[in-house]
C-alpha positions as CSV (number, residue, x, y, z in Angstrom):
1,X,144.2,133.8,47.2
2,X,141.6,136.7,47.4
3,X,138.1,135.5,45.5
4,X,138.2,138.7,43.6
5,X,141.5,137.9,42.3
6,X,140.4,134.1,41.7
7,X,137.7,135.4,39.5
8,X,139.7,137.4,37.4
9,X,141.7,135.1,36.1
10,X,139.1,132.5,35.6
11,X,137.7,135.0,33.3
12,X,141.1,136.2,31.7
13,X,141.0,132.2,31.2
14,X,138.0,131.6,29.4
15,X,139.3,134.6,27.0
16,X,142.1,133.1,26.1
17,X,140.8,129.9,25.6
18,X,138.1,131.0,23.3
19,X,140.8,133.5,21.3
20,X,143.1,130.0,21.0
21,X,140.5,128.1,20.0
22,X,139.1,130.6,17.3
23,X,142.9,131.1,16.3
24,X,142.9,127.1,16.1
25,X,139.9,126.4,13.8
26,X,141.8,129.2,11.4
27,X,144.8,127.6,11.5
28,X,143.1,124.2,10.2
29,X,140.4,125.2,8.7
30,X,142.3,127.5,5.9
31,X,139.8,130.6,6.4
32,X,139.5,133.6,8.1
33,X,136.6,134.3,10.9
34,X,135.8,137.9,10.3
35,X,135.9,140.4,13.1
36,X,132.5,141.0,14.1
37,X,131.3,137.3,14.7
38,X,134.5,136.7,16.4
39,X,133.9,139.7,19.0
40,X,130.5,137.9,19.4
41,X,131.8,134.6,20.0
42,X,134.3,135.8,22.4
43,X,131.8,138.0,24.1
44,X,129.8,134.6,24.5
45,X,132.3,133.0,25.8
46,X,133.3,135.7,28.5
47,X,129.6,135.8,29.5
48,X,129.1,131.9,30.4
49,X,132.5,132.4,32.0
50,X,131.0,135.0,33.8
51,X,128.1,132.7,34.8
52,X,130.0,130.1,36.2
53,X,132.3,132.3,38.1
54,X,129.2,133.8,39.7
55,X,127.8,130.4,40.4
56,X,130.8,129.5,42.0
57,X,130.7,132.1,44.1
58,X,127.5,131.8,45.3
59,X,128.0,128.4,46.6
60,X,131.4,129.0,48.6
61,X,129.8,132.1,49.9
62,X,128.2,131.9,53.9
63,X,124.9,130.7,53.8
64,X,123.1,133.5,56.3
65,X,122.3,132.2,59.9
66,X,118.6,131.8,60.5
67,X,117.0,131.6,63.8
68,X,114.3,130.4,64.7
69,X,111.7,133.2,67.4
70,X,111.7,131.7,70.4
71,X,108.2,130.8,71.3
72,X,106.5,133.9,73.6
73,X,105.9,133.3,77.2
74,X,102.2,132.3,78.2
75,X,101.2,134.9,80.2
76,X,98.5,134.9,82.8
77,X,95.9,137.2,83.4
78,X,97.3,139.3,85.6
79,X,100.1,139.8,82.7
80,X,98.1,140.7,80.3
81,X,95.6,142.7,81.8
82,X,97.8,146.0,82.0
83,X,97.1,146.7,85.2
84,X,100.5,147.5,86.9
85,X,101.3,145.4,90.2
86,X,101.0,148.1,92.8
87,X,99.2,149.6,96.1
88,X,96.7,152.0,95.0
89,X,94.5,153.5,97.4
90,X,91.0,152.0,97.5
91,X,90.1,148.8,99.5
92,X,91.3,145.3,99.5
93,X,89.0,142.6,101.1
94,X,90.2,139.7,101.8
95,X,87.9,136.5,103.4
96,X,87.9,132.9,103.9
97,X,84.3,131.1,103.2
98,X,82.2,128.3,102.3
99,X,79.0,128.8,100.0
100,X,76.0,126.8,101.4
101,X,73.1,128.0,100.3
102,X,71.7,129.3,96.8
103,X,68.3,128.6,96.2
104,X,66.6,131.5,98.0
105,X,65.5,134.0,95.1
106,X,66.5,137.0,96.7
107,X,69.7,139.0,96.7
108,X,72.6,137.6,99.6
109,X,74.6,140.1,100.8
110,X,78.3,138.6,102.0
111,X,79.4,141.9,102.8
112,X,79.0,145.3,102.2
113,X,81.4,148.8,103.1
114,X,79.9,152.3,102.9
115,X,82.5,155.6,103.5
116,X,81.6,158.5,105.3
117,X,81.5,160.4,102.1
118,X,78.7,157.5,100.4
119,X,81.0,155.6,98.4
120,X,79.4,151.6,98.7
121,X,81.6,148.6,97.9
122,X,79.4,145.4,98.4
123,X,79.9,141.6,97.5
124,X,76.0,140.0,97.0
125,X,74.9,136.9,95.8
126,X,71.9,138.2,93.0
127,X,68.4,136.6,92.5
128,X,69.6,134.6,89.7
129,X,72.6,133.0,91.4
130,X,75.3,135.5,90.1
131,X,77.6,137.3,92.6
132,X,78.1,140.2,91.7
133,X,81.4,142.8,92.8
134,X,79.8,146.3,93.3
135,X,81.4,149.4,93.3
136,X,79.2,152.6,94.1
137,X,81.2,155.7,94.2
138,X,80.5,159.3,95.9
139,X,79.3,160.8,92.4
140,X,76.6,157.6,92.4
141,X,78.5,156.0,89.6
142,X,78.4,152.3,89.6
143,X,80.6,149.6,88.3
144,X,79.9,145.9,88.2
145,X,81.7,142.7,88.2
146,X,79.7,139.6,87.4
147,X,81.6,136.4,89.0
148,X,79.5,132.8,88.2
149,X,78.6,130.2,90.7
150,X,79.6,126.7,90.7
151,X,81.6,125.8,87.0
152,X,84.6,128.4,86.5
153,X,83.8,130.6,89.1
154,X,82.8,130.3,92.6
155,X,82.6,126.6,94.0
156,X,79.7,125.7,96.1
157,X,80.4,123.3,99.6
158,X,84.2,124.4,99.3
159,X,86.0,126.7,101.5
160,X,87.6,129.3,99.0
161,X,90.1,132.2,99.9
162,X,88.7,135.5,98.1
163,X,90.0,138.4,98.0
164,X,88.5,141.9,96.1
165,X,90.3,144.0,95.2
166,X,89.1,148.0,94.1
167,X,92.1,150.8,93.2
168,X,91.9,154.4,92.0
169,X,94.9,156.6,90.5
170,X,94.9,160.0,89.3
171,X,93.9,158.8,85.6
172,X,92.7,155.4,86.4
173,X,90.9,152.7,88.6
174,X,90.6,149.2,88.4
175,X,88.6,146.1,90.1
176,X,89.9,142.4,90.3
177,X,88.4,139.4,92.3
178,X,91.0,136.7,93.0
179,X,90.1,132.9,94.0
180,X,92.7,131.1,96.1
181,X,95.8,133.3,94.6
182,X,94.7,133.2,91.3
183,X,92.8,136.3,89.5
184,X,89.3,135.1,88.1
185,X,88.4,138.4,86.7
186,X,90.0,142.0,86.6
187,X,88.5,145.5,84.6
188,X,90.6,148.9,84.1
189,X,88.8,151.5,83.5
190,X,90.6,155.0,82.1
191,X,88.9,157.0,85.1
192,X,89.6,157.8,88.7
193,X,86.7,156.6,91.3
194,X,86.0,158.6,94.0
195,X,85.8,156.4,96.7
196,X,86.6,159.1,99.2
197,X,88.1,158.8,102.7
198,X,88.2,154.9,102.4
199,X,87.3,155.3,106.5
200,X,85.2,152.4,105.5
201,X,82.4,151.1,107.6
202,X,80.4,147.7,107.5
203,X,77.0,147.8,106.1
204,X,75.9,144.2,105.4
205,X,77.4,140.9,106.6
206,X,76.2,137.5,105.5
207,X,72.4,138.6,105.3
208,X,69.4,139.8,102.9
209,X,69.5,143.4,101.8
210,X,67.3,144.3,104.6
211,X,70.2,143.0,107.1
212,X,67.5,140.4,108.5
213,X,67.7,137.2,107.3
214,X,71.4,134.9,107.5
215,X,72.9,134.9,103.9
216,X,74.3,132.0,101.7
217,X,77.9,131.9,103.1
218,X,79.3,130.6,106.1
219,X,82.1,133.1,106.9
220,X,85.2,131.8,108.5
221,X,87.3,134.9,108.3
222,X,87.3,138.8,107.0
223,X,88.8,141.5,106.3
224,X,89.4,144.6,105.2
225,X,92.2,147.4,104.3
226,X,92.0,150.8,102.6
227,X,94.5,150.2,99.7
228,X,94.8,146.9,97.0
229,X,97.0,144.3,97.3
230,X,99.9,143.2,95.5
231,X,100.0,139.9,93.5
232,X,102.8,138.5,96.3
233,X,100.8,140.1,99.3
234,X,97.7,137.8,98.0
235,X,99.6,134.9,97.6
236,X,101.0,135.0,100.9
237,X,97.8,135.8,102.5
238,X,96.0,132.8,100.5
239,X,98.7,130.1,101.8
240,X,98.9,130.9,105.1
241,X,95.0,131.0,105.3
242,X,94.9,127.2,103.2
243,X,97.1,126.4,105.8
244,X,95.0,127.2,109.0
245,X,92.0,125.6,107.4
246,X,93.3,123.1,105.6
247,X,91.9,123.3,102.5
């Protein structure tokens, strides 16, 4: 039977109960109940009715389905650093090496690229044991990456795979050191560097800034390419290099 229909007669029921009843208590009590407390007791009557039908109601109706959110995904760095996962023009570096020495107070170069155009892009170990990712572009315009030694950064005594990362677009740039596939540190920044014809020549390898004295690293193997890597081009090049050094 159709609810609505259900309720309308428990209703109509009620009513005629309370009208038999009222009739009833006339019948043996000898008096007359006049009209207008008679309306209100019926009205009563047809208002609790109404009550209960709407309680009824209520608990045969479908209970809404909750759900509970699903937990979101921990994301990485490279997730949530909004840098999208593509070539840009630029240069990608990419080197196997140990770090052996830190205790000379003066700045270590690793490496260090200069284009034809004077855009710099150097790696250097700084006088208070920080290596620092260097970006010097044609206008003169320098950008900095700080990267620690030893405890959440570099390891000292440890063959690492790094890899540096600098990209340029029409309406941004951005610079990212990995360690062994994983990013330690990434910037965007909401302007284009001029880097220039990315023709890039060597400037400093694994020696003081005067290009005299041997650096802090022992180099095992380096390179270099005019555009960034992808995410799966860095893993790739990071296992096959733990796998011809073993580490």
């Amino acid at each position: 039977m159709p609810k609505g229909l259900r309720y309308a007669i428990t209703l109509a029921g009620f009513a005629f109960l309370a009208w038999g009843g009222i009739l009833a208590l006339q019948g043996i009590g000898d008096m007359k109940i006049e009209t207008g407390p008679m309306i209100l007791i019926v009205l009563g009557l047809l208002a609790s009715a109404a009550g209960v039908s709407w309680h009824i109601y209520n608990s045969e109706s479908p209970k809404p389905e909750t759900h509970t959110a699903a937990p979101l995904p921990t994301t990485s760095v490279e997730q949530s650093s909004g840098i999208a996962d593509e070539k840009l023009p630029g240069i990608g570096i990419a080197t196997v090496l140990t770090i052996k020495d830190a205790l000379a107070a003066r700045r270590k170069y690793v490496f260090s690229f200069q284009s034809p155009e004077g855009a710099v892009v150097s790696f250097y170990l700084s006088k208070d044991d920080v290596f620092k990712f260097s970006v010097k572009t044609v206008n003169d315009e320098f950008q900095i990456l700080d990267i620690p030694l030893g405890t959440g950064g570099i390891p000292v005594y440890k063959p690492v795979y790094l890899v540096l990362d600098v990209g340029t677009a029409s309406n941004y740039s951005f610079m990212r050191a990995s360690l062994n596939g994983q990013t330690i540190i990434e910037r965007k920044y909401p302007f284009r560097m001029d880097l220039g014809s990315r023709n890039w020549q060597q400037t400093h390898l694994n020696a003081d800034e005067d290009g005299q004295r041997s650096g802090a690293v022992d180099l095992f193997e380096l390179g270099r390419w005019p555009a960034t890597f992808t995410r799966e081009e860095n893993l790739e090049l990071t296992q096959n290099a733990r796998q011809s050094y073993k580490f």
